[in-house]
C-alpha positions as CSV (number, residue, x, y, z in Angstrom):
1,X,-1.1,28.1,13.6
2,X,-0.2,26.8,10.1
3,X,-2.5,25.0,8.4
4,X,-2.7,21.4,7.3
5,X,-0.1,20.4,4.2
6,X,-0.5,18.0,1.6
7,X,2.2,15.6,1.8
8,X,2.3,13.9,-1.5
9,X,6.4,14.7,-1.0
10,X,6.5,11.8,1.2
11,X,6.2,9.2,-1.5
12,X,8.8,10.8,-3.4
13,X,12.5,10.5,-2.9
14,X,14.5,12.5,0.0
15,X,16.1,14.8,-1.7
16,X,18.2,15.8,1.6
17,X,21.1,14.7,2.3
18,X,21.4,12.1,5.3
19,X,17.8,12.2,5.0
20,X,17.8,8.0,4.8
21,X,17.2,6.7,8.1
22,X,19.9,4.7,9.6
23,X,19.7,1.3,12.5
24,X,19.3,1.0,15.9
25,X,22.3,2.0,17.9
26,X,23.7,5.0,16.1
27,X,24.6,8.0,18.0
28,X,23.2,10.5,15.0
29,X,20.1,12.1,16.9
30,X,17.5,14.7,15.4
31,X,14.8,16.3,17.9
32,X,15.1,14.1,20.2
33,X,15.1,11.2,18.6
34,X,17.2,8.1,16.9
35,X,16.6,6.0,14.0
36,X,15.6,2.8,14.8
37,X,15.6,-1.0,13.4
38,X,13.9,-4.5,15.1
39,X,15.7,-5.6,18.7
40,X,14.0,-7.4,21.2
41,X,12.3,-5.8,23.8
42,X,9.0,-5.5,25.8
43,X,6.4,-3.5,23.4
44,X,2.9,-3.1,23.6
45,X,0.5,-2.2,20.6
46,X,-2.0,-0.5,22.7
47,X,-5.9,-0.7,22.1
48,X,-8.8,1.7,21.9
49,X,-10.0,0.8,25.4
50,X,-10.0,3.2,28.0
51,X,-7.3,1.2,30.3
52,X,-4.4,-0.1,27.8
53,X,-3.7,-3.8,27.0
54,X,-1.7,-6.1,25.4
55,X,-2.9,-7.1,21.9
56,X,-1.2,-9.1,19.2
57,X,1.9,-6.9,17.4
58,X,1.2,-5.5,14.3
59,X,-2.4,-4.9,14.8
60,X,-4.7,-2.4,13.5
61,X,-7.4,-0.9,16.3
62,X,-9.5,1.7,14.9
63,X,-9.7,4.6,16.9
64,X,-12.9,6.5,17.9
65,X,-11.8,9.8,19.1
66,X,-8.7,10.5,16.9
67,X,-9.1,14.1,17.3
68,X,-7.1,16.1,20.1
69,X,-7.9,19.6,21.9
70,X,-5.7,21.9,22.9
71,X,-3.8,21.9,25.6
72,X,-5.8,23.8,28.7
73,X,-3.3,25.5,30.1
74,X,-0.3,27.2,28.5
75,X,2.7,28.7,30.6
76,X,3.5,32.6,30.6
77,X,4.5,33.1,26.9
78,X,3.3,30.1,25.4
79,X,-0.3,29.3,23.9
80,X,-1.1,25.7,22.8
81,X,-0.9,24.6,19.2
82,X,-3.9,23.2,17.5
83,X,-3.7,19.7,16.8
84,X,-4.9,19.5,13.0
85,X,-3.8,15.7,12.7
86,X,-6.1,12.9,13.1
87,X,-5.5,9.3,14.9
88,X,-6.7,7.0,12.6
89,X,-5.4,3.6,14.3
90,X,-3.3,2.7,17.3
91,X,-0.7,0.6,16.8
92,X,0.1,-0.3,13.1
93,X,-0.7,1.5,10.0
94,X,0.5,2.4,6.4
95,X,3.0,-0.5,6.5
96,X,4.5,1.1,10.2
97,X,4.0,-0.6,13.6
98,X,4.3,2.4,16.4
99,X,5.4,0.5,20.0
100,X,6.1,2.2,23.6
101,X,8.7,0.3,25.5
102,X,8.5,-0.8,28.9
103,X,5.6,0.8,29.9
104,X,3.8,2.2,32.6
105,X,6.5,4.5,33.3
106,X,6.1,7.4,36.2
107,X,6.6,10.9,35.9
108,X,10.6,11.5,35.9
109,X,11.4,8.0,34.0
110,X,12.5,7.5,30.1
111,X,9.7,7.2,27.7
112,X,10.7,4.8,24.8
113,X,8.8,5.1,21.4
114,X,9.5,3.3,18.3
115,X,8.3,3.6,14.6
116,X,9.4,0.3,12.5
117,X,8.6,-0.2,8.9
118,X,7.4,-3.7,8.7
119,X,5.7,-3.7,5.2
120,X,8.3,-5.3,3.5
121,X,9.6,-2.9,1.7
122,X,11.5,0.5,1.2
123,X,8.8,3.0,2.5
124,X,8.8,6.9,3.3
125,X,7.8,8.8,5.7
126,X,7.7,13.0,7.2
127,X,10.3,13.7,9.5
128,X,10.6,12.5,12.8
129,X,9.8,16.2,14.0
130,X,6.6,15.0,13.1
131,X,5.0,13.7,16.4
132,X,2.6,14.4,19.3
133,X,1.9,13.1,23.0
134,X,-1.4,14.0,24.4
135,X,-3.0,13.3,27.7
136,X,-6.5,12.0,28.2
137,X,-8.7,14.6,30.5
138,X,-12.5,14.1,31.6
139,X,-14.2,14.9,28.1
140,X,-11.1,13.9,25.2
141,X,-7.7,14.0,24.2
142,X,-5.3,17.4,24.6
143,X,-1.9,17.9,23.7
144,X,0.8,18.5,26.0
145,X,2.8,20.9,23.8
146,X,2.7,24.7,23.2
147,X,4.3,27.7,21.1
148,X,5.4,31.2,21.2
149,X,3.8,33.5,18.6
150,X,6.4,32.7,15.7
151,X,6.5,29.2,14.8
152,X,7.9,28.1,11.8
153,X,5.4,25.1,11.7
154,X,6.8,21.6,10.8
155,X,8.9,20.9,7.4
156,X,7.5,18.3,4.9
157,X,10.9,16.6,3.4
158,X,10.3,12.9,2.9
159,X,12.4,10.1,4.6
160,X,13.4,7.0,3.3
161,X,12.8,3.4,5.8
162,X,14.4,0.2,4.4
163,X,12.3,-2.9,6.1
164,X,12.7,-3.2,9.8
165,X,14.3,0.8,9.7
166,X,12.3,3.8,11.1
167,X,12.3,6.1,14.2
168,X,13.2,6.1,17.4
169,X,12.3,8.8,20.3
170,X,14.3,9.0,24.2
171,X,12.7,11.7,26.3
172,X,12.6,12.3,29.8
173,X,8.8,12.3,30.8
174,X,9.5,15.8,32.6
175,X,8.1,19.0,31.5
176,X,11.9,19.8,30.6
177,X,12.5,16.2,29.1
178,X,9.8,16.5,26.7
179,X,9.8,20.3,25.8
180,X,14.2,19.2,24.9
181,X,12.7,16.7,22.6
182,X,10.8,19.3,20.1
183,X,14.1,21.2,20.1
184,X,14.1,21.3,15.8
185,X,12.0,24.4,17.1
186,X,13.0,26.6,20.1
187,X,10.0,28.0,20.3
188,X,7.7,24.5,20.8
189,X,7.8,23.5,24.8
190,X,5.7,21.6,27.4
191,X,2.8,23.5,28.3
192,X,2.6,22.6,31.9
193,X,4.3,20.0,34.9
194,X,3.0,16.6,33.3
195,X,1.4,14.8,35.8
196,X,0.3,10.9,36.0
197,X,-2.8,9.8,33.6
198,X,-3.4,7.9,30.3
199,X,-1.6,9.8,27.6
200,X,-0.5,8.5,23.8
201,X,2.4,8.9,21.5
202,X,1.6,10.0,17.8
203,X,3.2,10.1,14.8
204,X,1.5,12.2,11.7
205,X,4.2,11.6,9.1
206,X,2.8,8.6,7.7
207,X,0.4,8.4,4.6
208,X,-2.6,5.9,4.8
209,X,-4.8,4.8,2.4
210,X,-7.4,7.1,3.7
211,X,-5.4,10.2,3.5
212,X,-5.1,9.7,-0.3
213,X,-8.5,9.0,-1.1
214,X,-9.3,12.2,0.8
215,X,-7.1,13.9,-1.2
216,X,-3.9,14.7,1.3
217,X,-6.5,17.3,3.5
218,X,-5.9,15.9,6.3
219,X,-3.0,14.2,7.9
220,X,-3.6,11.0,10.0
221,X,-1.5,9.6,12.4
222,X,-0.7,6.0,14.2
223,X,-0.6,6.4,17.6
224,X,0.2,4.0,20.8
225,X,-1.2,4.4,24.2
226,X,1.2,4.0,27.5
227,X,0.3,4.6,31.2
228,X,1.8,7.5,33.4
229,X,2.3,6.9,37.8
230,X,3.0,9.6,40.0
């Protein structure tokens, strides 16, 4: 498993080309994902409560158990990767508000997840590649996602958010669905069939306050909480 990387990049300039994130609406798409800008919709900014809820956009809840397991089971080939990212808040954080749209969903239906840069101003981020969904079992959080034996890890190249810009992921809450949505790596799938639960959407590519007094060791992530039916 690759180890954790500093990402002072991502206050520096992309230095890629069409690296810039674009609006809401465009057709470009990058592991299974869009860019994404302010449209109205129904969002929830989901809570550190065991059942999710509705709470006022834009805030902040701190997050007790930001650390994830492994995922328990692994198909034939696969073995889980080790989450080494952190949830430090649900719902906003480092100048980003992370929503889920129109949720619960049930197993089979679109899962909607959007990153919008609401601080103000121009502000960078990781890649969109750069996200996690994990599923709450018994005892703590697990991801859903798994690898072969070569993995070429995640890439750190910065990207640039104007106010109101930022990401947008589309996937199909399948086992398929998701594992087509980590294509930037053919060898990163779904573990196992997903099934119905409390699971929650992260993003890691975001610098907080806390990461840089800590010296970049660990990456923290803003994550939002959504409800899966059978």
């Amino acid at each position: 498993m690759c180890p954790p990387t500093r990402r002072k990049l991502l206050t520096m300039t992309a230095t890629l080309p069409g690296a810039t994130a674009g609006c809401l609406g465009t057709s470009d798409t990058q592991d299974g994902s869009e860019r994404t800008t302010r449209r109205q919709t129904t969002t929830r900014t989901e809570t550190a409560d065991e059942t999710p809820a509705t709470t006022e956009i834009g805030t902040a809840t701190p997050v007790p158990d930001g650390s994830a397991g492994v995922a328990e089971s692994c198909r034939d080939g696969y073995r889980s990767i080790d989450p080494y990212w952190v949830v430090e808040s649900y719902g906003r954080l480092a100048g980003y508000i992370l929503r889920i749209e129109d949720q619960p969903i049930s197993v089979g239906e679109t899962l909607l997840a959007t990153l919008e840069n609401v601080s103000g101003e121009t502000n960078s981020s990781g890649n969109r590649g750069k996200f996690d969904i994990q599923y709450r079992d018994s005892d703590r959080w697990r991801t859903i996602f798994g690898r072969e034996e070569v993995f070429a890890g995640w890439s750190d190249e910065g990207v640039r958010h104007d106010p109101g810009e930022g990401f947008r992921w589309e996937l199909t809450f399948t086992q398929d669905g998701a594992s087509d949505a980590v294509r930037h790596s053919p060898t990163y799938h779904v573990c196992a069939p997903l099934r119905s639960g409390e699971y929650r959407f992260v993003y890691w590519g975001v610098t907080s306050e806390q990461e840089v007094e800590n010296d970049y060791e660990t990456d923290y992530g803003v994550a939002a909480r959504f409800s899966v039916h059978s």
